[in-house]
C-alpha positions in Angstrom: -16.3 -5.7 6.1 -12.9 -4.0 6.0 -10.1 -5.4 3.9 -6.7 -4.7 4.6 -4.5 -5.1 1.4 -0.6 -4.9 1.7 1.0 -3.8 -1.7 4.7 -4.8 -1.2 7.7 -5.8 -2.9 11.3 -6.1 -1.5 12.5 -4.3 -4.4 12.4 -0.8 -4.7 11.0 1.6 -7.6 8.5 -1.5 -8.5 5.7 0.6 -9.0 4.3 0.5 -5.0 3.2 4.2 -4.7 1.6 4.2 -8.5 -0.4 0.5 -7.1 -1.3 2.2 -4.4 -2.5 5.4 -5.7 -4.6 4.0 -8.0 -6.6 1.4 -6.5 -7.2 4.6 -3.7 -8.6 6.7 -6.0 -10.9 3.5 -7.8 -11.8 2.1 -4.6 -13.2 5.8 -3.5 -13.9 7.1 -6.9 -15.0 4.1 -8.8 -16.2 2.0 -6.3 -17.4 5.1 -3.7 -16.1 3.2 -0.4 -14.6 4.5 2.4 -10.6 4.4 2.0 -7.6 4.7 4.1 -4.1 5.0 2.4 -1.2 4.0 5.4 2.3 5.2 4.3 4.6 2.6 5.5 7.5 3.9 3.6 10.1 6.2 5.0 10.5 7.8 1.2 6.9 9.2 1.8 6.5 9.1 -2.3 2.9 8.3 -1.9 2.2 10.7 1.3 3.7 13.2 -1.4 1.3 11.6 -4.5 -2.0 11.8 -2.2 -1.4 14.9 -0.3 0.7 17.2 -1.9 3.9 18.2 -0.7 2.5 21.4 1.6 0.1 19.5 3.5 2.8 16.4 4.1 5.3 19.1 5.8 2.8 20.4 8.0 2.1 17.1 9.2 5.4 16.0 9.9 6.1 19.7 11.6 3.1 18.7 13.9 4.8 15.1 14.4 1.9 13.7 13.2 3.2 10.5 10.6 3.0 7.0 10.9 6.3 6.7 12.5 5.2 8.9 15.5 1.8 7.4 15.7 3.3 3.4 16.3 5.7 5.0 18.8 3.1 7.1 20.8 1.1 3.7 21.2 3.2 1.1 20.9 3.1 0.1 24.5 -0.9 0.6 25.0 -3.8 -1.6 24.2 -6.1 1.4 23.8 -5.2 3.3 20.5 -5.8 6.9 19.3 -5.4 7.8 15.8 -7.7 10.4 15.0 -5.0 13.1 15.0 -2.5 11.5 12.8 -5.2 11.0 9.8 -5.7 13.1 7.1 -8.7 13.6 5.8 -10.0 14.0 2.2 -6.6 13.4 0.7 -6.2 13.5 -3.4 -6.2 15.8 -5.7 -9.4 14.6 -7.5 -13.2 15.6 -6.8 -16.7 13.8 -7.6 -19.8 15.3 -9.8 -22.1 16.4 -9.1 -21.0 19.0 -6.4 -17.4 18.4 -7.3 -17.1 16.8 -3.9 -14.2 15.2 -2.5 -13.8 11.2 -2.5 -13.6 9.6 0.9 -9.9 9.2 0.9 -7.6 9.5 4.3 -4.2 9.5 4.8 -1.9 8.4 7.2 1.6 10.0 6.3 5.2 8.8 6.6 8.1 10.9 7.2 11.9 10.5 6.3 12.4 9.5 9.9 10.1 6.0 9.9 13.2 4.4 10.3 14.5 6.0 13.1 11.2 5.4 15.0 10.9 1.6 14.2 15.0 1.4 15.7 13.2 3.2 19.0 10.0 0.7 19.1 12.7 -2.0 18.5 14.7 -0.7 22.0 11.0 -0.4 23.7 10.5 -4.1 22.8 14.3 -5.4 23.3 13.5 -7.2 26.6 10.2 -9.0 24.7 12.1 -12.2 24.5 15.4 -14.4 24.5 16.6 -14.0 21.0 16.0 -11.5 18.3 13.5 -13.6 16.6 11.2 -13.4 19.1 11.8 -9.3 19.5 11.0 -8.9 15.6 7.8 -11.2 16.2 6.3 -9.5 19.0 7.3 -6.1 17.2 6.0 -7.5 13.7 3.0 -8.7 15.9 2.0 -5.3 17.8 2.2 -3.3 14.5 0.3 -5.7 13.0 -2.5 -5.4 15.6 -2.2 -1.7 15.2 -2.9 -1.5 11.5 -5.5 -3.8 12.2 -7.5 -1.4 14.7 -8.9 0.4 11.8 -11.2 -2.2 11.6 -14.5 -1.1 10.5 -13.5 2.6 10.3 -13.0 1.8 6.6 -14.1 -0.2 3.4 -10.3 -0.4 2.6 -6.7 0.1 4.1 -4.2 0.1 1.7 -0.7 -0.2 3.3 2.0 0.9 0.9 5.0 -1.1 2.1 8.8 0.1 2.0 11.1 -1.9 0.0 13.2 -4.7 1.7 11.8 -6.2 4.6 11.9 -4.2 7.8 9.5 -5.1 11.0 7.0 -2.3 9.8 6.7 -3.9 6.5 6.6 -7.3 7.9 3.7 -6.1 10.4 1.4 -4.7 7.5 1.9 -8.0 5.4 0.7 -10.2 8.7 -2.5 -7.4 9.3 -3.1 -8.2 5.1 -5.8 -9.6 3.8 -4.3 -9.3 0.4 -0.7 -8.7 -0.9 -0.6 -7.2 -4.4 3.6 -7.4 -5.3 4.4 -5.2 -8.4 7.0 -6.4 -10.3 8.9 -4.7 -13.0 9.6 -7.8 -16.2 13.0 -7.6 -16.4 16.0 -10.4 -15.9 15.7 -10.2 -12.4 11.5 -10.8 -12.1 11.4 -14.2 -11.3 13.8 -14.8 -8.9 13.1 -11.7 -7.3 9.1 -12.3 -6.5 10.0 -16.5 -6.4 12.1 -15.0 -3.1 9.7 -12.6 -1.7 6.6 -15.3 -2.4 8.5 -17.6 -0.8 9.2 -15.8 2.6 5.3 -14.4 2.6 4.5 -18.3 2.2 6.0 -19.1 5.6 3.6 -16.8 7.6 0.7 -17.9 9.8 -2.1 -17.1 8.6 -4.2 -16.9 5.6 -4.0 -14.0 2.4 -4.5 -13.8 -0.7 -1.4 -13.0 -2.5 -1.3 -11.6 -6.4 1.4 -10.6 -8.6 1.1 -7.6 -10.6 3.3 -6.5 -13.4 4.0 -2.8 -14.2 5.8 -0.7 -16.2 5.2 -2.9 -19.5 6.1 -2.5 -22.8 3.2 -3.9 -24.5 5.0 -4.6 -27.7 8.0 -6.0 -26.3 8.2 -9.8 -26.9 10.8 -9.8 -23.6 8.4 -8.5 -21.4 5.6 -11.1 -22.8 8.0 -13.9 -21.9 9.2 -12.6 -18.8 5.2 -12.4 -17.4 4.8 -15.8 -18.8 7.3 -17.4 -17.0 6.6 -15.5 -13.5 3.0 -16.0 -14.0 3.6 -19.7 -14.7 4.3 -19.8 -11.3 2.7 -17.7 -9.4 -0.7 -15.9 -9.9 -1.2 -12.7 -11.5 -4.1 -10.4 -10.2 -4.8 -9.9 -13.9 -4.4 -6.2 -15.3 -1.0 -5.3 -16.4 0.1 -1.6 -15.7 1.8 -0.2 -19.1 4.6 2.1 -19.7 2.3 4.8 -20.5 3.2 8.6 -19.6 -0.3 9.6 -18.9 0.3 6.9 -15.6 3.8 8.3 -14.7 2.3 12.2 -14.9 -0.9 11.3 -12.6 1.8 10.9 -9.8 2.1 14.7 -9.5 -0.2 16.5 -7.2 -2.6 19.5 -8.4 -3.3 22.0 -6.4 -7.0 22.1 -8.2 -9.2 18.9 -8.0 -10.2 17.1 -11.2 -12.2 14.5 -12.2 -10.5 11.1 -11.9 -10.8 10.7 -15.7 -8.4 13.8 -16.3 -6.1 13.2 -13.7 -5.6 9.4 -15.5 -6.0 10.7 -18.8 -5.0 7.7 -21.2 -4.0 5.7 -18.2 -8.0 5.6 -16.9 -8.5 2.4 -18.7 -5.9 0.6 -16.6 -7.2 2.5 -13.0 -10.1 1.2 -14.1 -9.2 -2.5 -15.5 -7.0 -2.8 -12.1 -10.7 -1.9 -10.0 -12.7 -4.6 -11.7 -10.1 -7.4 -11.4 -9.6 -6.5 -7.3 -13.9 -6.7 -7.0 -13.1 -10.1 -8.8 -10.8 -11.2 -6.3 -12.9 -9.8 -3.6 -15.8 -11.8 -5.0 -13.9 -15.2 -5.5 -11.8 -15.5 -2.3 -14.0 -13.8 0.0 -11.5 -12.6 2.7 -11.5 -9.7 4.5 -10.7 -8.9 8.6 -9.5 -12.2 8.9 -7.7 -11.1 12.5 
């Protein structure tokens, strides 16, 4: 059963691509499932992270990104995406026969936001005010993402920060929403805001916080967690300041194992694995649509 899990903040530099990247390579690596990874956000940091930076340009030379997929079938009920995908993404192999993990890719580009304005003027006649356009946009993407249905074990959607349609679309296809949050001064009312918006959806997911960047030491963070976590509920792992985490962003040309790429940082890739199985195992959600 496919699940569909949204990581998403509307804050930027939260720790979305390094969420994302991670439970790709466990879910492949560690957990050896079938995984797509859909770049929702216009920076393209994690098309960047999973691809490398060669093989991203040569898909946006050959238009093929997220932003020109949703325009090219916006309109239609049949939907082709075996061109924009790329396959066997990562820079990290599998013993024996140092094989590739089943990781695909579906890139963004710096112009997602230029192609979500032109699906907004395809869809400006959808209704009588602007609330309903944005719901029958959010809706269609939504039922986009969604058609990977079965093609996969997991689709991750790495959202953009702030709210746009796009990112709004991926949180309605979720089964799960896992929001990074940095502890600083500005944690709680920051996720109480985006909790509270998610909260007013139809529909049913699962939604965890997840904080990152920690100082493990730091008695502010500690208390910060605390009081966010008092309120709403933590996937479980946090993701420390650690440099070995911050370095396994960059792309290698060579494949590794997943161990080397992570380094000191493979105990929290693989503490953030087992506490996702646990959610799987305890809510029991997944293609909910």
């Amino acid at each position: 059963m496919t699940k569909f899990i949204a990581i998403s903040n509307r804050r930027g530099g939260v720790g979305k691509t390094t969420g994302t990247m991670m439970l790709a390579y466990s879910f492949a690596v560690l957990g050896f499932q079938r995984v797509l990874v859909i770049d929702l956000d216009a920076q393209s940091s994690t098309s960047i992270t999973m691809m490398g930076h060669e093989r991203w340009r040569h898909a946006i030379d050959c238009t093929k990104t997220i932003g020109d997929l949703l325009l090219e079938i916006y309109g239609d009920e049949e939907t082709g995406f075996e061109n924009y995908i790329a396959h066997y993404a990562g820079d990290v192999h599998i013993a024996p026969g140092n094989r590739k993990p089943d990781i695909d890719v579906i890139p963004s580009s710096f112009e997602l936001d230029h192609r979500e304005r032109e699906i907004m003027l395809m869809n400006s006649n959808a209704g009588p005010t602007i609330d309903k356009v944005f719901d029958k946009l959010q809706t269609r993407v939504a039922q986009i993402l969604r058609s990977f249905k079965g093609r996969y074990d997991i689709v991750l959607m790495d959202c953009p920060p702030g709210l746009s349609n796009v990112a709004w679309g991926a949180i309605k296809a979720a089964d799960y929403v896992i929001v990074p949050y940095i502890p600083d001064m500005t944690a709680e009312d920051n996720v109480g805001w985006f909790l509270s918006r998610l909260s007013a959806l139809d529909g049913t997911r699962e939604v965890r916080v997840l904080p990152n960047r920690v100082q493990l030491n730091s008695p502010a963070h500690a208390g910060i967690m605390d009081s966010v976590h008092n309120l709403y509920q933590p996937l479980g792992p946090v993701i420390p300041a650690r440099t070995a985490l911050a370095n396994a962003l960059e792309f290698r040309a060579s494949s590794q194992p997943i161990r080397t790429k992570f380094g000191l940082g493979m105990p929290t890739v693989e503490s953030l694995f087992r506490a996702m199985l646990v959610l799987f195992e305890t809510t029991n959600r997944g293609s909910h649509q």
